[in-house]
C-alpha positions as CSV (number, residue, x, y, z in Angstrom):
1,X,85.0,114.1,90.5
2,X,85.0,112.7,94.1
3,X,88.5,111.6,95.1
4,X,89.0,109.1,98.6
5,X,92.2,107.7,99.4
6,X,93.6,105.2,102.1
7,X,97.0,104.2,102.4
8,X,99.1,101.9,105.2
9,X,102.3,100.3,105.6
10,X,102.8,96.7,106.3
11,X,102.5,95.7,110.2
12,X,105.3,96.4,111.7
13,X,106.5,98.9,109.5
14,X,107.0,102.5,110.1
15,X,107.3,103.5,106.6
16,X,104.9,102.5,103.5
17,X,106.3,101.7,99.8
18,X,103.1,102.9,98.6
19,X,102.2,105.8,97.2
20,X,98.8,107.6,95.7
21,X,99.2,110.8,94.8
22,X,96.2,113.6,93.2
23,X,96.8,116.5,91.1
24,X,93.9,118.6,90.0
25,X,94.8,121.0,87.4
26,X,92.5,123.3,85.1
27,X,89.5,120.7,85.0
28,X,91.9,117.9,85.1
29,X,92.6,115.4,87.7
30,X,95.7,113.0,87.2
31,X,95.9,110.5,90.2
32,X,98.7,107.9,90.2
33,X,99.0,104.8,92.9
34,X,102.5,103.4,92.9
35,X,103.6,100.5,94.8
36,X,107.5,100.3,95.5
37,X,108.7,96.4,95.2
38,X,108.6,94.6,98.5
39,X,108.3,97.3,101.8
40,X,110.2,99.5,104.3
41,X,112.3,102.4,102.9
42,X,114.0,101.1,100.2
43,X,110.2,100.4,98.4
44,X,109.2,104.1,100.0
45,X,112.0,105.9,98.2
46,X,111.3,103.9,94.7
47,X,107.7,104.7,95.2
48,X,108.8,109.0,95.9
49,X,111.3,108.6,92.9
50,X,108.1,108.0,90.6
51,X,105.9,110.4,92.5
52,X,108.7,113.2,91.7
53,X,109.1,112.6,88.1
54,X,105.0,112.1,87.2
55,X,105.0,115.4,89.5
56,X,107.1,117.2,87.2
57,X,105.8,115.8,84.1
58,X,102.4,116.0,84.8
59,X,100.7,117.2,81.9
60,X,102.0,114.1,79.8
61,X,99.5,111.8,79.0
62,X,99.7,108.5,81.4
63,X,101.5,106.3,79.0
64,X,104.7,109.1,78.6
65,X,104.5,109.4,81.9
66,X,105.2,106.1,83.2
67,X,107.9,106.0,80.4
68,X,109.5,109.0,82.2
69,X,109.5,107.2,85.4
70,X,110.8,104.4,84.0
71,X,113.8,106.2,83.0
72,X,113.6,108.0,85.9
73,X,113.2,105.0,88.7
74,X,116.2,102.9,87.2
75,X,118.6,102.0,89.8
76,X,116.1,102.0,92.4
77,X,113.9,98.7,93.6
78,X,110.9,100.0,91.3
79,X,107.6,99.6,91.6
80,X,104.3,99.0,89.9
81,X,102.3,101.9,89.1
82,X,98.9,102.8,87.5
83,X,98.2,106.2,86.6
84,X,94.8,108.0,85.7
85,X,93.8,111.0,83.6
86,X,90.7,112.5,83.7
87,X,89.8,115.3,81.3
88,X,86.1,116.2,79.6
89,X,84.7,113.0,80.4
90,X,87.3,111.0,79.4
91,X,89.5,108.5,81.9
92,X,92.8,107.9,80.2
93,X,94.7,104.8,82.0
94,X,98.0,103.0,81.6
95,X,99.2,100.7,84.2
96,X,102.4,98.5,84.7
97,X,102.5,96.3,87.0
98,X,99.7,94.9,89.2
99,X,98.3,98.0,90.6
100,X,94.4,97.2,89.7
101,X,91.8,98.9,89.1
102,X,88.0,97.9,89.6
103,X,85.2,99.8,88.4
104,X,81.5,99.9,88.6
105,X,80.7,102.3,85.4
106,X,77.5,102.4,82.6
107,X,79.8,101.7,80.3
108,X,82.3,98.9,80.5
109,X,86.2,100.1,81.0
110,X,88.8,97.4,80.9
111,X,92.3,98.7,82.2
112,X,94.8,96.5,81.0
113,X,98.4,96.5,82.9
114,X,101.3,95.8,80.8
115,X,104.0,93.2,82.3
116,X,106.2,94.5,83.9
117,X,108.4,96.4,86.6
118,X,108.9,100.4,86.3
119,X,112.5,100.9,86.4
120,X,113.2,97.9,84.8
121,X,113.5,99.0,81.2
122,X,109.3,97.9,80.5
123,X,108.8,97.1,76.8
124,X,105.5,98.0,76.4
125,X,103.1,100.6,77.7
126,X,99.1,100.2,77.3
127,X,97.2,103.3,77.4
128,X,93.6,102.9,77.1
129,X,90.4,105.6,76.8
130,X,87.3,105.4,77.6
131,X,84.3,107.6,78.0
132,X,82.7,108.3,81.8
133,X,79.6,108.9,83.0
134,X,77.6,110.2,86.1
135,X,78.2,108.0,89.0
136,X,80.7,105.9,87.5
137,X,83.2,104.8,90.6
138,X,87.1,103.5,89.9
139,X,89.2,101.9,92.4
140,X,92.6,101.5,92.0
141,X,94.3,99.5,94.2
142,X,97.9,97.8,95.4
143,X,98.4,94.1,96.0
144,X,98.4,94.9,98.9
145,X,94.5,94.6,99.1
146,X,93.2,91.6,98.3
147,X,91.1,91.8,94.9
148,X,88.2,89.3,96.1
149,X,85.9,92.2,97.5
150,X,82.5,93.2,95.7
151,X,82.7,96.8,94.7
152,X,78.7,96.7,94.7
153,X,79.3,96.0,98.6
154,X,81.0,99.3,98.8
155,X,79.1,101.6,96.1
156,X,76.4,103.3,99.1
157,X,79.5,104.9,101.0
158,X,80.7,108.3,100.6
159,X,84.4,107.8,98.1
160,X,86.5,108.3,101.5
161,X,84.5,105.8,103.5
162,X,84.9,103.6,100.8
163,X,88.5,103.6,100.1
164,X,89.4,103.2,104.2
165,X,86.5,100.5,105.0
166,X,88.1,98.3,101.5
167,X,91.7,99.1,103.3
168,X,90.4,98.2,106.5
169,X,88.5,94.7,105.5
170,X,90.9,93.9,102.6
171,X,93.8,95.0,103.4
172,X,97.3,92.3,104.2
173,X,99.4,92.7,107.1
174,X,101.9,90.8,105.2
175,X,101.9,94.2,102.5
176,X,101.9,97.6,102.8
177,X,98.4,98.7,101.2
178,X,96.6,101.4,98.9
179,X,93.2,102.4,97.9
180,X,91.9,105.7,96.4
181,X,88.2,105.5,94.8
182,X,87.4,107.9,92.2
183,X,83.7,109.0,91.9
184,X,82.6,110.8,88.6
């Protein structure tokens, strides 16, 4: 698995209230992207809130772990946050929130969010599996990026190229911005 990430605050910021973060541990790779509501420091320190409690609970599946954080995340601004396993083939995905995710697979996946605001006492949790195959590319993304790019635009570059160059062309300088590209 080929792992790319991008990440920039909104102009005029120092500090960005989004967050990806990539553990790979014994043939495993859990990635998370988590956007802290609105910007500046107050969305940063929502987003690292969630980034220490999936770190700490990192072999729960996805769906446990975004209802740890949203234990975890109360009092804070919260954020929206998807989160991706990856295990034997398998992509395990639950989302709250509208972190998105795009993917160009043999297969179809359809990642479906739940409503909601982490930290916010969410209701429900989605957690969906579906199989992956060779060349199958995911990119999850913040609002921050505008979701009316074609991923067949981007599928030639290298998974690093791909998740700056969507950044760089996609990105709002009215948001702080996220992109990491998984490559199977």
């Amino acid at each position: 698995m080929d792992v790319g990430a991008a990440n920039r605050p909104k102009k005029g910021e120092i500090e960005s209230g989004d967050l990806h973060c990539i553990w790979r541990d014994d043939g495993r790779i859990l990635v998370a992207v988590i956007d802290g509501l609105g910007h500046g420091p107050k969305a940063a320190e929502a987003s690292r809130q969630g980034h220490r409690c999936i770190e700490r609970n990192r072999t729960s599946r996805p769906g446990r772990l975004l209802r740890r954080c949203d234990e975890a995340m109360r009092g804070t601004r919260g954020a929206a946050i998807a989160i991706c396993l990856i295990e034997e083939g398998i992509l395990t995905h639950a989302g709250v929130g509208n972190v998105e995710m795009v993917c160009s697979s043999v297969a179809p996946i359809r990642a479906l969010n739940s409503p909601g605001i982490v930290g916010a006492r969410t209701r429900r949790i989605n957690e969906t599996s579906h199989p992956l195959h060779k060349g199958d590319t995911l990119v999850l993304h913040t609002d921050g990026i505008s979701s009316r790019f074609a991923l067949d635009d981007y599928l030639n570059l290298d998974v690093q190229t791909m998740a700056e160059t969507i950044l760089d062309h996609h990105g709002k300088d009215h948001d702080d911005a996220t992109c990491v590209v998984l490559r199977y």
